[in-house]
DSSP file (Angstrom, degrees, kcal/mol; ACC not computed):
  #  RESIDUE AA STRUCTURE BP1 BP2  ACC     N-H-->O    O-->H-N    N-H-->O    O-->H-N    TCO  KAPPA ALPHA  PHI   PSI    X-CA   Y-CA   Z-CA
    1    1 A X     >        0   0    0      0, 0.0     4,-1.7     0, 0.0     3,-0.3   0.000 360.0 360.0 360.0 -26.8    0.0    0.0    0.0
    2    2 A X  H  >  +     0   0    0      1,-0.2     4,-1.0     2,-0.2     5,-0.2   0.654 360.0  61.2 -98.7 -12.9    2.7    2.7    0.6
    3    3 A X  H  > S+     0   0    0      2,-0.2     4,-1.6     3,-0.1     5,-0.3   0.811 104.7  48.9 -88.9 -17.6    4.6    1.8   -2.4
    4    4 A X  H >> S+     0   0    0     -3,-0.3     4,-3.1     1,-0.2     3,-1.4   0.961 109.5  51.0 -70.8 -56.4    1.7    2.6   -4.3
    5    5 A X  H 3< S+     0   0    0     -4,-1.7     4,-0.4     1,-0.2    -2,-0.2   0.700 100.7  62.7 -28.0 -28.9    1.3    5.7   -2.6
    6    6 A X  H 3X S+     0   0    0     -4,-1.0     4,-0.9     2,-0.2    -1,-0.2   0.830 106.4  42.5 -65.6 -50.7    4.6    6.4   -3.3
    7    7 A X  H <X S+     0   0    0     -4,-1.6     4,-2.3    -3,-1.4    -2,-0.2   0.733 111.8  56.7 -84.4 -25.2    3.9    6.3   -7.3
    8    8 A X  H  X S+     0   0    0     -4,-3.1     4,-0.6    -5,-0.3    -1,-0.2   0.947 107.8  46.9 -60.9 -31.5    0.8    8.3   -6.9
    9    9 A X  H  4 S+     0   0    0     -4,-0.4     4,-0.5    -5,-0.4    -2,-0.2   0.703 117.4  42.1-101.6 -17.5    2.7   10.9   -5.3
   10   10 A X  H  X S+     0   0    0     -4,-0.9     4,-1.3     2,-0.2     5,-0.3   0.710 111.0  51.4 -94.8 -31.3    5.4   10.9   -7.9
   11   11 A X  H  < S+     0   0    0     -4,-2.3    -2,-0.2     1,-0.2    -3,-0.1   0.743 108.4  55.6 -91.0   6.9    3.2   10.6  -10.9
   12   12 A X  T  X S+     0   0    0     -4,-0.6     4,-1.7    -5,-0.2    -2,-0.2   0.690 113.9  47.0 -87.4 -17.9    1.0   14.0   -9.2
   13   13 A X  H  > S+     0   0    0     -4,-0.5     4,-1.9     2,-0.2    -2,-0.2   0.647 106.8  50.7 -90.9  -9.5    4.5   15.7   -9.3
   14   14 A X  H  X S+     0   0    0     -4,-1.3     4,-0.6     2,-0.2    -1,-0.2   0.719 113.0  47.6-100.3 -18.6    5.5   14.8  -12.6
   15   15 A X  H >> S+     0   0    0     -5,-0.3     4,-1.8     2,-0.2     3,-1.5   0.950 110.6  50.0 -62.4 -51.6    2.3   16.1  -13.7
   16   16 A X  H 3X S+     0   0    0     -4,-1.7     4,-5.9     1,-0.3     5,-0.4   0.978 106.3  56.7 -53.9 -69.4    2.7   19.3  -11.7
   17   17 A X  H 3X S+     0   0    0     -4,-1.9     4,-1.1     1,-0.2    -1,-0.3   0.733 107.4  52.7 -22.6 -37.7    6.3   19.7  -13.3
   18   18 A X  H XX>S+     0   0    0     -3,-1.5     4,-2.7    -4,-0.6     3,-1.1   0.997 110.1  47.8 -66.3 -60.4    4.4   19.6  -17.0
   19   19 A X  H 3X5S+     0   0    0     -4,-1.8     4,-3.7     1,-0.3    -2,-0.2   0.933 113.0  41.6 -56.5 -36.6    2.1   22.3  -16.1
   20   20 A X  H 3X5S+     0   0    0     -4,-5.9     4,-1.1    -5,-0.4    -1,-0.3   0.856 114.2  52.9 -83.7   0.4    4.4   24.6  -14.8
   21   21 A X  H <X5S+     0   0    0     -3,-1.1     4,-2.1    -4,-1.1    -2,-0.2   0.845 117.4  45.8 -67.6 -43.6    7.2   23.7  -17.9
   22   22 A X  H  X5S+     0   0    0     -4,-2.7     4,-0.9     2,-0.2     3,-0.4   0.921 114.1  44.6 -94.2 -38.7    4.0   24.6  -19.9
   23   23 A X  H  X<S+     0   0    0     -4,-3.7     4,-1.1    -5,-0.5     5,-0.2   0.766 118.0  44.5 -50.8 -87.3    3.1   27.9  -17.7
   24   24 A X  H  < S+     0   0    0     -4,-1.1     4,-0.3     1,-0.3    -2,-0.2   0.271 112.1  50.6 -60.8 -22.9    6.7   29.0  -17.9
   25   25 A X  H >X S+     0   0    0     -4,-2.1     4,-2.0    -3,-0.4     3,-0.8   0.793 112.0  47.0 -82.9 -57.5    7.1   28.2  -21.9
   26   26 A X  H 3X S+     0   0    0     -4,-0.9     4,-3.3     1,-0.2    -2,-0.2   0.877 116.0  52.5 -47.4 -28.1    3.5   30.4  -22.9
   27   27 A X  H 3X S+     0   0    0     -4,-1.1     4,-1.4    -5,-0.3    -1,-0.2   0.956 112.6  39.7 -62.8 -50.0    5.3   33.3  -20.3
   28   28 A X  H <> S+     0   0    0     -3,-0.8     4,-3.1    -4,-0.3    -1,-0.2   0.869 117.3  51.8 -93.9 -25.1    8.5   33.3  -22.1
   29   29 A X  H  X S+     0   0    0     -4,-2.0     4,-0.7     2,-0.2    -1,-0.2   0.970 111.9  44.5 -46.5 -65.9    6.4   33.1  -25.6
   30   30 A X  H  X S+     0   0    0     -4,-3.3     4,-5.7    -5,-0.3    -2,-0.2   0.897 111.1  56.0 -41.3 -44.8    4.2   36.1  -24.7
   31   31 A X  H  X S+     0   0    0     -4,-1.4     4,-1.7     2,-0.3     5,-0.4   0.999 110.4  44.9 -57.8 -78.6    7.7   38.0  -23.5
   32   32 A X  H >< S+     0   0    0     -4,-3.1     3,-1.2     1,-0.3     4,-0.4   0.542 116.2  52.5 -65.1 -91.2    9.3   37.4  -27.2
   33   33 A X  H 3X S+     0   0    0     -4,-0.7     4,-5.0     1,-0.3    -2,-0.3   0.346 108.0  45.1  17.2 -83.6    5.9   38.5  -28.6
   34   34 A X  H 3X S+     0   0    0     -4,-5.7     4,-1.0     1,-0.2    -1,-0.3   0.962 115.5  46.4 -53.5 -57.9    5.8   41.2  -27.0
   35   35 A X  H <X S+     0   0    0     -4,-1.7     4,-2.6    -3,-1.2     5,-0.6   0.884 109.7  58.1 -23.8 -59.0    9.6   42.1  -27.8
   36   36 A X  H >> S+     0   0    0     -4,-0.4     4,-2.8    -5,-0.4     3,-0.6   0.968 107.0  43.9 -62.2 -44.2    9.0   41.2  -31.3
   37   37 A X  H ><>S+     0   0    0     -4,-5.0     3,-7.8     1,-0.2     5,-0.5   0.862 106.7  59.2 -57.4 -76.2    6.2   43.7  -31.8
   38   38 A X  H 3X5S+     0   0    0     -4,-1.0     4,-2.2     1,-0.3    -1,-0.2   0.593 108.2  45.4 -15.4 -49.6    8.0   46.3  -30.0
   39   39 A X  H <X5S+     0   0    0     -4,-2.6     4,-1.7    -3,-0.6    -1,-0.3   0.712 113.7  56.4 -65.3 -23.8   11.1   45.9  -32.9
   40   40 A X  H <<5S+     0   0    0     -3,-7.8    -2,-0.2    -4,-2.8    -1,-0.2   0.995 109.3  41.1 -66.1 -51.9    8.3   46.0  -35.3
   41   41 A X  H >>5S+     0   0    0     -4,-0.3     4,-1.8     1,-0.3     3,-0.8   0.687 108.9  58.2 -69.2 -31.4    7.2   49.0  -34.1
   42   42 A X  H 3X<S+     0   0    0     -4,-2.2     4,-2.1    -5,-0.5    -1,-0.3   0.926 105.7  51.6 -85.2 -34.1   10.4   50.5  -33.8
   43   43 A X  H 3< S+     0   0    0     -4,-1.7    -1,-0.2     2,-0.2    -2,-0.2   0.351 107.0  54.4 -87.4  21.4   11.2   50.0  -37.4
   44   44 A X  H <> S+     0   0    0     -3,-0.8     4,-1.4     2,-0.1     3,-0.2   0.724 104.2  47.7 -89.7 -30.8    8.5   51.3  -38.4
   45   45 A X  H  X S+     0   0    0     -4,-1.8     4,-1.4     2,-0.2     5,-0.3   0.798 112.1  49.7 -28.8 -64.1    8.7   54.0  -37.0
   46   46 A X  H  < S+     0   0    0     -4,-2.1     4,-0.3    -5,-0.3    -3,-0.1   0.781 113.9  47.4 -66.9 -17.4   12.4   54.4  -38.1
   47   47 A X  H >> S+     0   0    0     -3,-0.2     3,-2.3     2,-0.2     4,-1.8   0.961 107.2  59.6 -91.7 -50.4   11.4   53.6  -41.8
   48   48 A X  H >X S+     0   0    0     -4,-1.4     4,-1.2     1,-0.3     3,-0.6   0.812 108.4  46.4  -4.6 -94.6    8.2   56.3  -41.3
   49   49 A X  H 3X S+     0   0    0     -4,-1.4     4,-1.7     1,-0.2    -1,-0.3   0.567 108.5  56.1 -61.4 -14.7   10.9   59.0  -40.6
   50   50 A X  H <4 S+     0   0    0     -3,-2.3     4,-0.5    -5,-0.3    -1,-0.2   0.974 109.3  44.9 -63.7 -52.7   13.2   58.0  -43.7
   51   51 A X  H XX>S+     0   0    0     -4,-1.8     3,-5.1    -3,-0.6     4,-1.5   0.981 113.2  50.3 -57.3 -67.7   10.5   58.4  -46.1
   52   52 A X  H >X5S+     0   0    0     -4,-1.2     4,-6.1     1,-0.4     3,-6.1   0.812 114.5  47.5 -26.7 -57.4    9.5   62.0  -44.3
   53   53 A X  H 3<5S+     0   0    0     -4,-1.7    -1,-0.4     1,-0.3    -2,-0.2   0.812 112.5  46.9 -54.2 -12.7   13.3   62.9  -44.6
   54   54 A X  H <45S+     0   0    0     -3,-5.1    -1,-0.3    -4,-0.5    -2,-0.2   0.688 114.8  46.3 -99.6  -2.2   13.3   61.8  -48.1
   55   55 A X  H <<5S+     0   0    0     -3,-6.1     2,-0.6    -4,-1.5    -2,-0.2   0.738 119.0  42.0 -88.2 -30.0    9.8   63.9  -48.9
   56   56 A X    ><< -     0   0    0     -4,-6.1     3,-0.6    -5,-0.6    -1,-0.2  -0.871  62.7-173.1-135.3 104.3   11.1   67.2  -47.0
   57   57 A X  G >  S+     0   0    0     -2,-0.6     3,-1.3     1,-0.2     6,-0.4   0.775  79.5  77.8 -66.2 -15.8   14.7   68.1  -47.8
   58   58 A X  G 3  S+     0   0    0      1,-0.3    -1,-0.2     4,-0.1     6,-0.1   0.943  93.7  44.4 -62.2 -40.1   14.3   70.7  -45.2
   59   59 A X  G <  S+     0   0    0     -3,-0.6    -1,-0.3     4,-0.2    -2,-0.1   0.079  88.7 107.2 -94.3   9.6   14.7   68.3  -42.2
   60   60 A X  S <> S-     0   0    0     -3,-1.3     4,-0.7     1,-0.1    -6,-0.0  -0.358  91.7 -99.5 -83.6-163.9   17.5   66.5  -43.8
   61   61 A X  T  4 S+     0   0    0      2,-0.3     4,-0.5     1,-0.1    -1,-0.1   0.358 123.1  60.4 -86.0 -28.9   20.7   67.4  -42.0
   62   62 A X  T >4>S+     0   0    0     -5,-0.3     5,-1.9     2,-0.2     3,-0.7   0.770  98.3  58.3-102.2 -33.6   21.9   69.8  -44.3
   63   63 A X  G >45S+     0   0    0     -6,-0.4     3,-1.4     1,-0.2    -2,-0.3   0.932 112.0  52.3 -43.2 -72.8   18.5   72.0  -43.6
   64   64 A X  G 3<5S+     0   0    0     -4,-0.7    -1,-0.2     1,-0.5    -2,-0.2   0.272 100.6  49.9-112.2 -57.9   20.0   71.7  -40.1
   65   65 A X  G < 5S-     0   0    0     -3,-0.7    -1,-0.5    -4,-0.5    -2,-0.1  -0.310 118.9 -98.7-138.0  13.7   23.6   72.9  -40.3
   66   66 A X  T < 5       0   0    0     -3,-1.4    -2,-0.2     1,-0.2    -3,-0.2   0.476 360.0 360.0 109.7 -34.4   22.6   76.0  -42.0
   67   67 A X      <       0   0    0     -5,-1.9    -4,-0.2    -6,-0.1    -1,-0.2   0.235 360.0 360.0-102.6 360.0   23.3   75.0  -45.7
């Protein structure tokens, strides 16, 4: 009787262990998600302000300095 107990108690912890490997992979998923959008956004943004500079020569650099 205790040796069963024994495997009962090990195959509720090797279940527990799955869920939280499966909690702890969808967290780190969401995490690069999020990241990813964030790099999306930021180079779109950064492409967004190439075309402007390339629409309005005033804002280039040389507008800038004077020239």
């Amino acid at each position: 009787m205790v040796g069963t107990a024994v495997c009962l108690f090990s195959a509720e912890q090797r279940m527990r262990d799955r869920i939280a490997a499966s909690a702890r992979e969808k967290l780190s998923q969401v995490d690069r998600e999020a990241q990813m959008k964030l790099e999306r956004k930021r180079k779109a943004a950064m492409f967004i302000n190439l075309l402007k500079n390339k629409n309005n020569p005033e804002a280039s650099g040389d507008a800038k300095q004077g020239k």
